[in-house]
N, C-alpha and C positions, 0 to 999 in steps of 0.2 A: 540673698542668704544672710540673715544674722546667728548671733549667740540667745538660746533658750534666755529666756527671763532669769533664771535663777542661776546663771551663770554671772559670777564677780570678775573686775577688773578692778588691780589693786597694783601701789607702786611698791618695791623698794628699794632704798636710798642707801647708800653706801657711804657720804659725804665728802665728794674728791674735793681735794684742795686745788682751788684753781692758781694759776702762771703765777707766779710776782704775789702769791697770797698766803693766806694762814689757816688754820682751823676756823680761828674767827668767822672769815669770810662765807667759809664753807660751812659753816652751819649756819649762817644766815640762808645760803643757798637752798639748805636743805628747809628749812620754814618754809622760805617760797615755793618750793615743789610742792610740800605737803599743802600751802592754803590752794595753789592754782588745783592740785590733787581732788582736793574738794571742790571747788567750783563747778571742774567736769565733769564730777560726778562717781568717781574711782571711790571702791570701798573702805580701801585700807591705806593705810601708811608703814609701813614696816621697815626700819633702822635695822642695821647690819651689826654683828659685833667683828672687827676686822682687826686682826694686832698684827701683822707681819709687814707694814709699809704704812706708817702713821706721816711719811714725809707725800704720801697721795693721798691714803683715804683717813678720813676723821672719826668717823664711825668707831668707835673703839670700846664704847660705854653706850649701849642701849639702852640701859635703866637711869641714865643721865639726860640724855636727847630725848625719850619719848614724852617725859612730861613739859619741855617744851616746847616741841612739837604739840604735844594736846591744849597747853595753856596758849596757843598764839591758831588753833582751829576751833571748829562748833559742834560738826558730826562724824567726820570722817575717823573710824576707828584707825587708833595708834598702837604699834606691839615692836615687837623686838623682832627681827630676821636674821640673827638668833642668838640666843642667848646658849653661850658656851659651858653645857653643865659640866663639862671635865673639870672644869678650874673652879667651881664654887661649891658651897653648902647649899642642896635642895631647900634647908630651912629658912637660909637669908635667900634667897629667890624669890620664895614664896611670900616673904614677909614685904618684901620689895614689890613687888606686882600688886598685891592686896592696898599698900601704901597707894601705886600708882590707881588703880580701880578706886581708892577713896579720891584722889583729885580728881579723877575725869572719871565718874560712875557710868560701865557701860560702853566704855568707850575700850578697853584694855586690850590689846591681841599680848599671853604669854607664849611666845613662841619657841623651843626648848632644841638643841640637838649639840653638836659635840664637832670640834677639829682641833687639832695639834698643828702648830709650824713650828717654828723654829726653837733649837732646843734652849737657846739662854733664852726667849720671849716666855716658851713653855718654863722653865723652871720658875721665872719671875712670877708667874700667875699662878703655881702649883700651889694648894696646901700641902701636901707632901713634900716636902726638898727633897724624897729620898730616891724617888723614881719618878720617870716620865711619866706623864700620868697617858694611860691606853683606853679610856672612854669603856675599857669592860662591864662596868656595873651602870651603864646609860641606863636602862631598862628600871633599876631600882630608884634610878636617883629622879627620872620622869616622875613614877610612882609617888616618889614621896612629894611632889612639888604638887602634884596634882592632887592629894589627900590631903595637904595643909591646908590647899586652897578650899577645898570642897568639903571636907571633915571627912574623908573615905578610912580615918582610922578605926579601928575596933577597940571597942571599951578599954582593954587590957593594955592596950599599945602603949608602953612608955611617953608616945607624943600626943597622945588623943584630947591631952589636956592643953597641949600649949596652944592660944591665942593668937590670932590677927589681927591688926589695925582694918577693920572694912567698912563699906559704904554701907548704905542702907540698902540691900537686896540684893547687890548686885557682886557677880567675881568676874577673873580677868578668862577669857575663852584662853583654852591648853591647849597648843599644836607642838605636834611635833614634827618639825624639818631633819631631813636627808635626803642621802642620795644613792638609797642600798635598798635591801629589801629588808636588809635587820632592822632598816629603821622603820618602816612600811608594817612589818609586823610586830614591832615594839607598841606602835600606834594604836594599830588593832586589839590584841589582846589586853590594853588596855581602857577601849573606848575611846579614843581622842581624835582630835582632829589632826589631817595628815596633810602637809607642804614639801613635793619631791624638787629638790634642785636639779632644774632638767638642764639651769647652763653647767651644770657638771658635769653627769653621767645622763644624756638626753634618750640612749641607746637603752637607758635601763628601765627608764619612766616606767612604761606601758607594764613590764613583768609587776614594778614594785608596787605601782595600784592594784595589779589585780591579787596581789598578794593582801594587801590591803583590806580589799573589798571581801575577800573570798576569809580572810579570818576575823574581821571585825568583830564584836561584842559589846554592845556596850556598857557603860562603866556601873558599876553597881553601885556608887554613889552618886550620878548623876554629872559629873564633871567632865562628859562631854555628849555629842548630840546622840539622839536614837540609832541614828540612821548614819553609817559613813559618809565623810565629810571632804572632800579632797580638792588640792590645789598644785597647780603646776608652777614653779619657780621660769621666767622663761626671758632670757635675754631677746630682747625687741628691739628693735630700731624701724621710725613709720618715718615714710617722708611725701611730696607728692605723688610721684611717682615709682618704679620698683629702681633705677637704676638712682635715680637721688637718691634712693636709702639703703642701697646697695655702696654707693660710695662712702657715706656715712656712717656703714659697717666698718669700714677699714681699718681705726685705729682697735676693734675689738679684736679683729683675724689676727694682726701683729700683736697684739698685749700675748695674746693665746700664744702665739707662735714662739713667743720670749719665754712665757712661762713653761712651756714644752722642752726647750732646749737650755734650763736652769739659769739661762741671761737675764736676772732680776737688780743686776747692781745698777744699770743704765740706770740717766733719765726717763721718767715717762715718757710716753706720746701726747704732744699736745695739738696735733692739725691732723686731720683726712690729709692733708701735704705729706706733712712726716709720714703719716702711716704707709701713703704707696707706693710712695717713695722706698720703703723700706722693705714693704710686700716686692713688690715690683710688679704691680699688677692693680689693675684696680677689681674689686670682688665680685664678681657674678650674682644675679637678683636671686634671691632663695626661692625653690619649685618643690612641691608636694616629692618627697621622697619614696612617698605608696608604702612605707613599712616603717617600724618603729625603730629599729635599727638602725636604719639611715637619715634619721634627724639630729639636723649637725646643732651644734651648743650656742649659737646665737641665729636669729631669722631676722629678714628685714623686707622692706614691701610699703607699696603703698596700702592707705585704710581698705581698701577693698581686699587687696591680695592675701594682707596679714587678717583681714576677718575672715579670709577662706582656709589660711593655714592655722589660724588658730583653731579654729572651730572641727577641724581633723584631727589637729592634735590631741583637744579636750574629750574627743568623740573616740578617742581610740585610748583613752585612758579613763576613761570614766570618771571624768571631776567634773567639781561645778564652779572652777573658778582657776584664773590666770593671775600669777603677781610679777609684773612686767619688772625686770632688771634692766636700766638702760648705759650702756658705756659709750653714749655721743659725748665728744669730747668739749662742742662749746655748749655753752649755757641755753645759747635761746635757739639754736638747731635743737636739742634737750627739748624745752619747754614745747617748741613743737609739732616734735616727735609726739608727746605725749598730747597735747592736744587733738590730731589728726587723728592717733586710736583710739581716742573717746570718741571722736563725731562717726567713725566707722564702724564703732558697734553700738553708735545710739545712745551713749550713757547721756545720761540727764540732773 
């Protein structure tokens, strides 16, 4: 059994800061993923925007990372996983992506959705100082990113005039990521391309595609495909076999298990050691749940296993594409993990 031809694998990177290291390093790190990314043959590359633990993750500026990332690859499409519209201006977004689409034409993923942490981080990032900002007008502010890019104004519009820096032909593809079905339907009646973060709410997937699917339209300016587009956010871990990459889960079951029980001042986890150590338990191999409901927020498997879970999961959601999250905690268990899901689903 494989995945249909027109089914994607694609990574995204979050940039951890490894033991004894800096950002530095960790962006070097993340290059590496992105050029080995492309070798195997994975579609996309997608940068995370992450601000509540800059002392783990790097990721913190999408629109910083992804044109180095594109200037140090050849094909492999570069985008944001996500770019936090609560905290900016739709019009400098737009103006930024278009920027990025003039360096690497064709290459661009604008990937669009919305989270709040912590209240001094959020006030920091707020244009408002006056209120927390509540992501209410997500819906308008997608809109306006995706009509700058695409010219979806109407003559009359105050902004119908204003300009973009752009490539010859080409704009940056508009997705929009969550993990709700307001976000699913925010996509839809807009035309756009949809990415549900299943390591979040994984219980939710299957309702907010078909939510998805069943209101779609597409966009009357052409700024996104005819036809619904969809991708599953999916924390993976591949190893030879199910119980190696069952052990290999460990340090994600305990991250979760910290972040469930509001314990984020610790140290990381930095061993499958530490982790089961601190589970007490080493983790059970991931088995077909038979319902959407009971697919738990990370899966692990050897390449055969995880090409049987994946291919259920995509099939009970109706997309055409997977963007593997991975929290293996060393490097080259990482490299390949991801390696081993390419050869498993044939990418080339």
């Amino acid at each position: 059994m494989s995945l249909p031809p027109s089914v994607e694998l694609s990574l995204l990177d979050l940039a951890p800061i490894p033991p004894d290291g800096s950002a530095t390093e960790a962006f070097e790190r993340t290059v590496e993923r992105a050029q080995y990314a492309e070798e195997l043959g994975y579609a996309r590359f997608w940068v995370a925007e992450h601000h509540d633990f800059p002392h783990r993750l790097g990721s913190t500026t999408p629109e910083v990372l992804i044109p180095h990332v594109a200037a140090h690859t050849s094909d492999i499409r570069v985008g944001s996983g996500t770019v936090l519209l609560n905290h900016y201006s739709p019009y400098k977004v737009a103006e930024t992506f278009a920027v990025l689409d003039a360096l690497a034409p064709g290459r661009i993923d604008c990937g669009l959705g919305r989270a709040t942490g912590g209240r001094v981080r959020d006030h920091a990032l707020s244009v408002d100082r006056g209120e927390r900002p509540t992501g209410g007008d997500q819906r308008e502010k997608v809109e306006e990113v995706a009509s700058h890019l695409y010219g979806g104004f109407p003559d009359d519009h105050p902004y119908a005039a204003l300009d973009l820096p752009r490539s010859d032909g080409t704009a940056p593809e508009v997705w929009v990521h969550g993990s709700s079905e307001s976000s699913a339907a925010i996509a839809a009646d807009l035309g756009l391309r949809y990415c549900f973060a299943a390591f979040i709410r994984p219980q939710w997937a299957v309702d907010a595609l078909r939510t998805y699917h069943e209101r779609f339209q597409p966009s009357p300016y052409g700024a996104g495909p005819d036809e619904p587009q969809g991708m599953l956010a999916v924390n993976v871990t591949c190893a030879d076999t199910d119980e190696a990459a069952a052990r290999l889960r460990a340090p994600t079951e305990a991250t979760h298990r910290r972040l469930r029980r509001g314990d984020l001042d610790r140290p990381p986890i930095r061993s499958v050691e530490e982790a089961i150590d601190e589970l007490g338990y080493v983790p059970e191999p991931t088995t077909p749940p038979g319902n959407p409901v009971g697919w738990p927020r990370a899966i692990s498997g050897s390449p055969e296993t995880l090409r049987e879970l994946l291919t259920e999961l995509t099939d009970q959601a109706g997309v055409d594409g997977v963007v593997v999250q991975s929290s293996v905690v060393d490097f080259d268990d990482e490299r390949r993990s991801h390696e081993l899901l390419a050869g498993g689903f044939d990418l080339g």
